[in-house]
N, C-alpha and C positions, 0 to 999 in steps of 0.2 A: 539470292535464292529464288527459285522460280515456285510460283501455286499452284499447289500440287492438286487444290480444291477442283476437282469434276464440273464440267459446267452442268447447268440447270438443265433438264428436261422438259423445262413448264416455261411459257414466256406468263407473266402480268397481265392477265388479260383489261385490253385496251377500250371501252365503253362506246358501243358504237348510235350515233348520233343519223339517224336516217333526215335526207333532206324532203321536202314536200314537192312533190307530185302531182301532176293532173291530168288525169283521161280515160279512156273508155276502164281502161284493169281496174285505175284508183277510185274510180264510179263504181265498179262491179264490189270492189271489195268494201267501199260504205255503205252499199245496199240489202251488201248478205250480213254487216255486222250490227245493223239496227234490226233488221228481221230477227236474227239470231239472237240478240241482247232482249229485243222484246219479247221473243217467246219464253226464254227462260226468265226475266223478271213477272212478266205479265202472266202467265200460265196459272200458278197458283191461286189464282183472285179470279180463275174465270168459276160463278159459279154453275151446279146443277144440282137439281132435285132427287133424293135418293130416298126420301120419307122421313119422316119423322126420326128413326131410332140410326141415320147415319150422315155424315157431315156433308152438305151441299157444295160440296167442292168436285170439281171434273175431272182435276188429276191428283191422285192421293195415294201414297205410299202409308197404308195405313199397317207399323210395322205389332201395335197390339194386338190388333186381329189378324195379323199375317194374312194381309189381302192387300191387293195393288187395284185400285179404279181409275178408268181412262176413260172419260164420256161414260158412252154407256156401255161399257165393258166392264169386268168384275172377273179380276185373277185369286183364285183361290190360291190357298198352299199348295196344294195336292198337282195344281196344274202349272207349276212349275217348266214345265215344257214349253208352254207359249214363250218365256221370255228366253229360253234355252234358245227359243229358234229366232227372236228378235235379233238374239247376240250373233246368231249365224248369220242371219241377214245383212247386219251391219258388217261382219268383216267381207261376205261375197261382196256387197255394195264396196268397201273398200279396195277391194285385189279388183273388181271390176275396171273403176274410176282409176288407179293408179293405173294399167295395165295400157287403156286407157290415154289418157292425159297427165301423166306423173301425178303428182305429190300435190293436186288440188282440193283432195281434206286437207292438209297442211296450210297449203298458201291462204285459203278462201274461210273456212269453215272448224276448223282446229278453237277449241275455247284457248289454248294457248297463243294462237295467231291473233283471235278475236279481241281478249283483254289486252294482248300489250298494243293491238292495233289504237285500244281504246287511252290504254297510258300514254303511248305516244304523243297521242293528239290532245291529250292534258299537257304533259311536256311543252309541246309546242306551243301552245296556246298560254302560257306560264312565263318560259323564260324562251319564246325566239326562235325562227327558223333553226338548221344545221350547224352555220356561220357562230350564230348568237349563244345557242349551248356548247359548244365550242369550246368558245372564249372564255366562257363560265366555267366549265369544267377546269380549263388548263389556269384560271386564276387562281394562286394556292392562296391568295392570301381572303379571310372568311371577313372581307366586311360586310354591312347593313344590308346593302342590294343583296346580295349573295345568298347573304340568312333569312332572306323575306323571301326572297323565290324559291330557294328550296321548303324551306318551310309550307308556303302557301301549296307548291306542288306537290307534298309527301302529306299533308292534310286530304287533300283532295283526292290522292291516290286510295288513303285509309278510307273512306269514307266509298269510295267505290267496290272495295273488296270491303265493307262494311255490308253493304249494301249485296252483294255476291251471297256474304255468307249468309244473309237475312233470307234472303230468299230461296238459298238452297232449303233450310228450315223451313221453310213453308209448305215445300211437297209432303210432310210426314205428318202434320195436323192440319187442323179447319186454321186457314191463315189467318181470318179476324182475330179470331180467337186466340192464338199465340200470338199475335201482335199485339191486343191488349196486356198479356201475361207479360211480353216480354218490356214491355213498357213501364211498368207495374213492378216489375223484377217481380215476379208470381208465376216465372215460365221455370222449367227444371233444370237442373243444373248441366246436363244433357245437350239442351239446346244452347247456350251459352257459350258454351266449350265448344259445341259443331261451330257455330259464327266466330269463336275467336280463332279458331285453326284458318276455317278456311279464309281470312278476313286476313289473316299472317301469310298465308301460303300465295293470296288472290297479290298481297303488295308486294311480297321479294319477286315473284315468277314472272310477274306484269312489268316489275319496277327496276326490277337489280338482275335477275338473271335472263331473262329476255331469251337473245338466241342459243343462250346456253341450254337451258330446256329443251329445244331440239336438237341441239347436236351432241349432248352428251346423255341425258334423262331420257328421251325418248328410244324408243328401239324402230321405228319406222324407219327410220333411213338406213338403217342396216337391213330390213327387210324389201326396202324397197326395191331391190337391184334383180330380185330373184324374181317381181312383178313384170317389170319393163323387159323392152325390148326395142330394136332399131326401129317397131311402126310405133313406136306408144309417142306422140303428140306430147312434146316439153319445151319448156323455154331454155332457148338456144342461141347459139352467135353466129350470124353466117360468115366465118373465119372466111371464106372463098372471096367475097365478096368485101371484108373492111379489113385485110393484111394488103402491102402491110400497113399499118395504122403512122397516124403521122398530124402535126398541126402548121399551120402556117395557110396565105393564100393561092401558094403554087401549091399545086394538087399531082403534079407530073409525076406519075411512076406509083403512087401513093393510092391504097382502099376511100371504102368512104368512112371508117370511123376516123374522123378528128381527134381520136384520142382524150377526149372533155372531163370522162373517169364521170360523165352524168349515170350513167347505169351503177356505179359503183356506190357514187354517193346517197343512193334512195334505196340502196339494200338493206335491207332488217337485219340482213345475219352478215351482211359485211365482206360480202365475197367480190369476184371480180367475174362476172358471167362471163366476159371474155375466155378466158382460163379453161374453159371447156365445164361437163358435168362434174359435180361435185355432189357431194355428201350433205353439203351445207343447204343448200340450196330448195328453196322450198314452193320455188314455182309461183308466185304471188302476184309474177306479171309486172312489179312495179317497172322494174329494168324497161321493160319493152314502151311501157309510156313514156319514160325521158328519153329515149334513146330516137321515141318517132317522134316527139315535140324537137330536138336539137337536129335528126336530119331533116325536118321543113324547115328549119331557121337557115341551114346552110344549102337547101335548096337539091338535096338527096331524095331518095325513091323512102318510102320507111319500111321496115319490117328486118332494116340489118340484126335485130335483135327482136327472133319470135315466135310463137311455138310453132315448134317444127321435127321433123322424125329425120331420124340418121339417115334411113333408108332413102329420103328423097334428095341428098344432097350430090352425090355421082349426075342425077338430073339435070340439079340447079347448077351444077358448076358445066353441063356444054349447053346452057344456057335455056332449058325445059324447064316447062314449068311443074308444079311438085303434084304428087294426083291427090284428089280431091281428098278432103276429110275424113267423109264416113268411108271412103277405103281402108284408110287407120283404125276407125271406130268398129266398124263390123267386119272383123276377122275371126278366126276359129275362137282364138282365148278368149278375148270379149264376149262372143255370142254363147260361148259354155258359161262362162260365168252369170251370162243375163240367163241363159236358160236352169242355172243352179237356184239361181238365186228366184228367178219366179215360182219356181217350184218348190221351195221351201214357204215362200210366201200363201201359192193356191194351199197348201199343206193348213198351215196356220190359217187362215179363214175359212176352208172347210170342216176344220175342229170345232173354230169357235163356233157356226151356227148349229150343228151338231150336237155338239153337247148337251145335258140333260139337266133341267132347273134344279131337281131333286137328284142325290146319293144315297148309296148303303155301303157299309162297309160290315161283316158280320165277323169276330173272333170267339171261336169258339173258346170257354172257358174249361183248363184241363188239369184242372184241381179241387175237386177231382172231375174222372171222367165222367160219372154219370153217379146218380142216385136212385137209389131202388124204395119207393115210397112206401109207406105202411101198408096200401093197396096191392103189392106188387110189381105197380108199373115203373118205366123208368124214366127217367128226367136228367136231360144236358141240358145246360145252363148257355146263351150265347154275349156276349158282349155287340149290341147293334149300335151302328151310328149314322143317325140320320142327317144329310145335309141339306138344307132350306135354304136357296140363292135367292127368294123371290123377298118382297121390300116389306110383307105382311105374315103373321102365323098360319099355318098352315096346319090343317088334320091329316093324320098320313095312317094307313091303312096298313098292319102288318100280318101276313099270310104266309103260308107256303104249300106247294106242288112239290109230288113227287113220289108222295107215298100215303095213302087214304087212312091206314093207322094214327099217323102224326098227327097233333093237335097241337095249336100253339096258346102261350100265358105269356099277358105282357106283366110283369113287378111291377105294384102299384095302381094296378087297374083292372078291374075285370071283364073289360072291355077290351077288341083287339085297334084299339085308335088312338093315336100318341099325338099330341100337339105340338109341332115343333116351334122356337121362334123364329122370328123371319131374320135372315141371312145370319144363322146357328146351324152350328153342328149341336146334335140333341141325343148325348147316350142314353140307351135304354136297354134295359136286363132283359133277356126275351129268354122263355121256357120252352121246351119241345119236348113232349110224352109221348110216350107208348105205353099201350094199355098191357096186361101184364097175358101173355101166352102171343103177343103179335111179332110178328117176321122183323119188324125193328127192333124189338125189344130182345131179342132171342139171339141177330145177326149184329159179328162184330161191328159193322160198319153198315151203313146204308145211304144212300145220297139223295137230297131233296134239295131246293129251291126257294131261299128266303124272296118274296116279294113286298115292298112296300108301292102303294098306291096314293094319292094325293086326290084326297076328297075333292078339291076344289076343283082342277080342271081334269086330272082323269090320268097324269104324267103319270109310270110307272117307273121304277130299277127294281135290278134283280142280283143276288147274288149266291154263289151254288155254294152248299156245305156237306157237312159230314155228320150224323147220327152214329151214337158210339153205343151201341147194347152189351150184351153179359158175355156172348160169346159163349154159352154152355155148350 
């Protein structure tokens, strides 16, 4: 009888073991991943002065008072549009660079590229070049070596994405301060739980799923096709130049790739740059360094494998040479995208010095509309709120324009001067009369001018309302 059983759809995925590498890309990519590792470890512990009533730290997602501080920037709730445009800016910067140079947030700068860059070279440094994990892997049988190097290596690994999740926690409170707590177990249940996710999620994605992350989890490489074009600068193989491929000392007839599978075996995601562009493929440049270390060894030109645009290849194959870089670089799509993207940016810095130390927000209260007092006059009720960005209390001055009848009563004071605290929002009940036979008081509506002023330096806002009368 023959089986009848369907074959699989799905191969086993096979564990790819990158070999070690060196030169100018493998240099580039250890220098953006210590930068990068230390701004995100080190960030949180960088301190700065914010006064007494707010935590001395420079970057703070302080999510209790729903305020974000950056140096000396101070994101309110309300101002939510600054990071609205942050996010714009990061993906122009993105469609930019890809458009660009392929897919080098992925290769270079990607916190996914970055930590398994970082696993790897725990791996390595654990159990053994390419050759030596290898052997290790393909040994089924779990004796003492085996269980001491995985062991020691999946230790190490925990303790990095330990270390990950610690520190994500420390943008949301004063980090001393939660690191005693958390030392202590005196930190909230909160924090604990953010550190064991991402501390679980930093060891499988570093550790076990690797370039599956990108090619299944991410959606960039699906979007990436719709950026590029024949100028956009990607790692490539100059097919012209090393078909057909071939090994041995006679060279007759034969490219210049030897065939060594060196490009192949220092890929992270296990492709065959040869094979042309791909999906997988994440631009990281390592290829292009074994590929120019093996043709100086056999005494070849290098760059058979390098970034390079479609567009130039018709050139290079009657034997011109390819036009320079920034012709790649500054073309229409690029220059739109720098031109989108700076202006998004002069956008967001011209806001931010703009902006005003002090707010008002005024709701009128419409229940009821109005009160007709013992006297005759009549009285709406307003809901005011004042906001105080400055690091000390502030007197703030409430007034209004607009109609010489109107008089204003703060609740709780007989005075028209409210104290706010410094970096509060400060609700205050505010009164507005009309005397009883006046044009406000008699007309359904009337329109005036809440102003609050700021004793100390002089800062005003303003904002326009509505007087509701009897309408007889």
């Amino acid at each position: 009888m023959s089986d009848s059983t369907p074959p699989s759809l799905y191969a086993s995925r096979e564990p790819i073991f990158p070999r070690r590498v060196s030169g100018k890309f493998r240099n580039l990519k250890w220098i953006l991943m210590i930068i990068t590792l230390g701004i995100y470890y080190v960030t949180p512990w960088i301190r700065w002065d914010r006064g007494p009533q707010l935590p001395d730290q420079a970057v703070l997602i302080d999510l209790a008072n729903r305020r974000f501080f950056f140096f000396w920037i101070e994101i309110w709730p309300h101002e939510f549009y600054f990071v609205a445009g942050l996010l714009i800016m990061a993906g122009l910067g993105l469609f930019l660079f890809t458009s660009a140079l392929g897919r080098v947030w992925c290769g270079y700068a990607c916190p996914q590229t970055v930590w398994t860059d970082l696993y790897i070279l725990v791996e390595r440094w654990v159990e053994g070049d390419r050759n030596a994990r290898l052997r290790l892997h393909r040994q089924e049988k779990m004796d003492l070596r085996k269980a001491r190097l995985r062991a020691t290596k999946w230790v190490l690994w925990f303790l990095i994405g330990l270390a990950t999740g610690g520190a994500w926690v420390f943008y949301f409170a004063d980090a001393p301060t939660l690191l005693r707590d958390l030392v202590t177990l005196n930190a909230h249940p909160v924090a604990y739980t953010t550190m064991l996710i991402l501390t679980l999620t930093t060891f499988f994605f570093g550790g076990f799923a690797r370039e599956q992350i990108c090619i299944y989890a991410c959606p960039w490489p699906r979007i990436q096709a719709a950026m590029m074009d024949e100028d956009t600068l990607t790692v490539g193989y100059r097919e012209w130049r090393g078909e057909p491929r071939g090994k041995g000392k006679s060279r007759e007839g034969l490219g210049d790739c030897i065939d060594c599978n060196a490009c192949v075996n220092v890929c992270p995601v296990g492709i065959d740059i040869r094979d042309g562009q791909q999906l997988e493929c994440i631009t990281c440049a390592l290829c292009i360094d074994a590929c120019d270390d093996m043709m100086a060894k056999v005494g070849k030109p290098r760059g058979l494998i390098d970034y390079l645009a479609l567009s130039d290849e018709p050139r290079e194959r009657e034997g011109n040479t390819p036009r320079p870089v920034w012709q790649h670089v500054l073309r229409p799509r690029t220059i739109m995208y720098t031109a989108l993207w700076s202006l998004v940016g002069i956008g967001l810095v011209f806001a931010l010095f703009i902006r005003p130390d002090i707010e008002m927000t005024v709701a009128p209260v419409r229940n009821p509309t109005f009160v007709t007092l013992s006297d005759g006059s009549i009285r709406n009720t307003y809901d005011v709120r004042l906001l105080n960005k400055h690091g000390e209390d502030r007197p703030f001055r409430i007034s209004l324009t607009g109609n010489d009848f109107l008089r204003v009563q703060l609740e709780g004071t007989p005075y028209e001067t409210v104290t706010v605290p410094a970096n509060e929002t400060y609700l205050q009940k505010v009164y507005v009369v009309a005397p009883r036979g006046s044009d406000p008081a008699e007309d359904e509506r009337t329109e005036f001018r809440f102003w609050v002023e700021d004793l100390t330096n002089g800062d005003r806002a303003s904002n326009d309302t509505i007087f509701n009368g009897r309408a007889n």
